[in-house]
MDAnalysis code that builds the backbone (N, CA, C; Angstrom):
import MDAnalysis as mda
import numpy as np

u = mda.Universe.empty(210, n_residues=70, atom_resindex=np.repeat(np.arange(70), 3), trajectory=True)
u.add_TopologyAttr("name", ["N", "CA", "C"] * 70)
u.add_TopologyAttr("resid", np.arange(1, 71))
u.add_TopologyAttr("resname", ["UNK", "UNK", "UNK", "UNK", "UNK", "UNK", "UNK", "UNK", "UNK", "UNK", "UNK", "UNK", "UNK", "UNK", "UNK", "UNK", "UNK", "UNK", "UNK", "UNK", "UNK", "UNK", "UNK", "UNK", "UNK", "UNK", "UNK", "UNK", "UNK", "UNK", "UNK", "UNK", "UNK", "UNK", "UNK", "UNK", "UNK", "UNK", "UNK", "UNK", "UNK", "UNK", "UNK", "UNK", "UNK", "UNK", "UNK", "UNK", "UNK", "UNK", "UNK", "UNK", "UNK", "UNK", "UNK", "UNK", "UNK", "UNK", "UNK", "UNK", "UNK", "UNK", "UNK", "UNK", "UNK", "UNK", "UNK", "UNK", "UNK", "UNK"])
u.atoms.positions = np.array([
    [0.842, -1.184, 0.000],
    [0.000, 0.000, 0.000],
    [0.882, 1.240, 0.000],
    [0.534, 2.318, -0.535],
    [1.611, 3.336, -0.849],
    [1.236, 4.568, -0.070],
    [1.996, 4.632, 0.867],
    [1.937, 5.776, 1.993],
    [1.602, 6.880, 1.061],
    [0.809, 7.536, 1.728],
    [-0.036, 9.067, 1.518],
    [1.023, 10.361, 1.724],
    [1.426, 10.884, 1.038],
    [2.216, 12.035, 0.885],
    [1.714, 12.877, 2.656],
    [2.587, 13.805, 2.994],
    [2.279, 14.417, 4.228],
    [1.448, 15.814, 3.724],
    [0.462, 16.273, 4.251],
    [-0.563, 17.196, 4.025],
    [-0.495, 18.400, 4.901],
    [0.516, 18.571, 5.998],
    [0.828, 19.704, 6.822],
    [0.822, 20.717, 5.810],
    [0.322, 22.035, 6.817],
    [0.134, 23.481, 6.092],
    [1.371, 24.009, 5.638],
    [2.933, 23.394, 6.370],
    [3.847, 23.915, 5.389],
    [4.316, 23.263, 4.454],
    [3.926, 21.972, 3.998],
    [4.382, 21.042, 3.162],
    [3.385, 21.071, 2.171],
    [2.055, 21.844, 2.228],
    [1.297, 22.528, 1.134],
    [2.281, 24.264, 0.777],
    [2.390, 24.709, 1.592],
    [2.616, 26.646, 1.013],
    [3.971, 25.633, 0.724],
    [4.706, 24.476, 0.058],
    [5.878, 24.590, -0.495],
    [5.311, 23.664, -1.406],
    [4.954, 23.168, -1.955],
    [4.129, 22.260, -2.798],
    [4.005, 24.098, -3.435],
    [2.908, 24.871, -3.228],
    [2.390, 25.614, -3.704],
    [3.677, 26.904, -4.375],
    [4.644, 26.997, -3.782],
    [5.798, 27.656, -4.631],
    [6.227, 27.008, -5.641],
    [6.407, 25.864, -5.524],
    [7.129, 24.900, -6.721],
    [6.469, 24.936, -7.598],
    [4.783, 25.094, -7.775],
    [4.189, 25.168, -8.475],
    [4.096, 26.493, -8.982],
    [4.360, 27.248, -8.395],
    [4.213, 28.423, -9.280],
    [5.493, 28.694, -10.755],
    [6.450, 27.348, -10.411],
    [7.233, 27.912, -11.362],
    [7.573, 26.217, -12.013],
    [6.579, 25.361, -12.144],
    [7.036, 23.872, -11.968],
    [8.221, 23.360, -13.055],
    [8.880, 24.090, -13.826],
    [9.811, 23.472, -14.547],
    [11.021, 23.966, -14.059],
    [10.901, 25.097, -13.631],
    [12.563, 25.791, -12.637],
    [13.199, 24.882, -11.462],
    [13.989, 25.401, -11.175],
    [15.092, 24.206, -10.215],
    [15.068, 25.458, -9.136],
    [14.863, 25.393, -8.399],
    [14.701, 26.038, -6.830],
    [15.584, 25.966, -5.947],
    [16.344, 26.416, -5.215],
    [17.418, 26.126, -4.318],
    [16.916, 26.434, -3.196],
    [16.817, 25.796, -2.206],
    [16.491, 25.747, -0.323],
    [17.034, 27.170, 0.191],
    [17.804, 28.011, -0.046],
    [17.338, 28.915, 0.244],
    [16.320, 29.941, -0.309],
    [15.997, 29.588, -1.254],
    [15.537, 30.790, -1.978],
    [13.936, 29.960, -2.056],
    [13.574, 29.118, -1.449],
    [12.913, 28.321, -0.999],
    [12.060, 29.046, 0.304],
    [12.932, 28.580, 1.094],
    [12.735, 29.594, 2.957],
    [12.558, 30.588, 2.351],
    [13.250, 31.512, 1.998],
    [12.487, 32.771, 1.641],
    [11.189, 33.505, 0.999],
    [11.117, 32.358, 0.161],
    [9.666, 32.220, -0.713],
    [8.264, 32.124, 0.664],
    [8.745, 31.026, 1.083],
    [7.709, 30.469, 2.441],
    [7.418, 31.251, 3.300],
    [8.485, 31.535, 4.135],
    [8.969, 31.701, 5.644],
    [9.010, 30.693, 6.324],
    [9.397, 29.551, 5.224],
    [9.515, 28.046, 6.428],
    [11.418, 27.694, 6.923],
    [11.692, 27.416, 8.003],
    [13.123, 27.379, 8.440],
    [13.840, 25.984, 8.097],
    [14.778, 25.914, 7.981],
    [15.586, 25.101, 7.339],
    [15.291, 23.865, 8.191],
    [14.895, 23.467, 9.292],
    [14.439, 22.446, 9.643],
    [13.216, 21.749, 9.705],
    [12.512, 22.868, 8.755],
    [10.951, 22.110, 8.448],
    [11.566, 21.995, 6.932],
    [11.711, 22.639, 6.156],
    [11.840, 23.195, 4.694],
    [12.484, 21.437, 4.285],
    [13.974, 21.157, 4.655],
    [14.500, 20.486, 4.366],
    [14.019, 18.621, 4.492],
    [13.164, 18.621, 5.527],
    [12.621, 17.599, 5.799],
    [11.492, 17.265, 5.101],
    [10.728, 17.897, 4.497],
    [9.785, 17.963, 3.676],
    [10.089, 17.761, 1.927],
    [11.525, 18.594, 1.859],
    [12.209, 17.918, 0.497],
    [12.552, 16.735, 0.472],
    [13.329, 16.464, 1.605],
    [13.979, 15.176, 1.697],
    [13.139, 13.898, 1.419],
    [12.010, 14.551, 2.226],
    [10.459, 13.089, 1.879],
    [10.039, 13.041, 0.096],
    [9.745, 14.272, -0.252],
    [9.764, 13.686, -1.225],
    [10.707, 13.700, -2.663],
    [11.944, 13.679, -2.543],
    [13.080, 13.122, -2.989],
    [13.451, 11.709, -3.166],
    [12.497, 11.282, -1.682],
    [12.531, 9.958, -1.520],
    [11.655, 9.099, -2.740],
    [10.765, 10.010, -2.999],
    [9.611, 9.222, -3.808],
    [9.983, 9.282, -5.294],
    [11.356, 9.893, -5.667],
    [11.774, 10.044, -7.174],
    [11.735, 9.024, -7.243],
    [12.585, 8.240, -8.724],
    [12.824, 7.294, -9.183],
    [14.406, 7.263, -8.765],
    [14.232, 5.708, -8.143],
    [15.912, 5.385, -7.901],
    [16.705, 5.653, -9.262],
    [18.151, 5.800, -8.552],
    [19.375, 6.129, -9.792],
    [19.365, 7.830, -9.779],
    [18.021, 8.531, -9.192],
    [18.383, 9.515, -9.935],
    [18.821, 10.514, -8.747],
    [20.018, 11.458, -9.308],
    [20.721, 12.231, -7.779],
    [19.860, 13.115, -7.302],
    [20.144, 12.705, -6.523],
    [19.613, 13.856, -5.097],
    [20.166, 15.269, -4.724],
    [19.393, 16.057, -4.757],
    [20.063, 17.271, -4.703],
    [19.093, 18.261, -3.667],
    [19.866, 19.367, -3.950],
    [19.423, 20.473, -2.396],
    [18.699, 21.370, -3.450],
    [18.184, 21.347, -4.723],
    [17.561, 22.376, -5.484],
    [16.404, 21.409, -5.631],
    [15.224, 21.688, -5.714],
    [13.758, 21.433, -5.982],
    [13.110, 21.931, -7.383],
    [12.380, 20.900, -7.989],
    [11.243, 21.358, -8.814],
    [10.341, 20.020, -9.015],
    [9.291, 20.818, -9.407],
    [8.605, 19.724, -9.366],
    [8.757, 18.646, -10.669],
    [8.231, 17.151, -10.010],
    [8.426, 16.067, -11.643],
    [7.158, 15.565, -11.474],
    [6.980, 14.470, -12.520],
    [5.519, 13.530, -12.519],
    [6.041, 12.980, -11.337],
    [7.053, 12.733, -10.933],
    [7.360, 11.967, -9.523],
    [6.457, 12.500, -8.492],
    [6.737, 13.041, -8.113],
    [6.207, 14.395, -7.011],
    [5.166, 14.941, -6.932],
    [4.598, 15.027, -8.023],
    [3.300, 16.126, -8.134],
    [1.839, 15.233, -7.893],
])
């Protein structure tokens, strides 16, 4: 069964930046700044779903959205 993405109000207002630009590559700071979310919510919330890419592919500290993710 395939765990349910997390639905917290800051893991939507960052869902909702990425989308405003969904083919750009985003960098974690410029991220937090977009939000006002702090590097210890911000980052944990990428990290989850990074997890849900497709193996093989690198992991990185810049964000955008894919069919993975969205």
């Amino acid at each position: 069964m395939t765990r349910l993405p997390n639905r917290s109000a800051q893991t939507l207002r960052l869902l909702a930046e990425l989308l405003g630009s969904p083919r750009g590559w985003r960098h974690g700071y410029e991220l937090s700044k977009a939000t006002g979310l702090k590097s210890g919510t911000l980052y944990p919330i990428r990290l989850a779903y990074a997890r849900d890419q497709a193996e093989g592919e690198p992991a990185t500290l810049g964000a955008r959205m894919s069919k993975a993710n969205s």
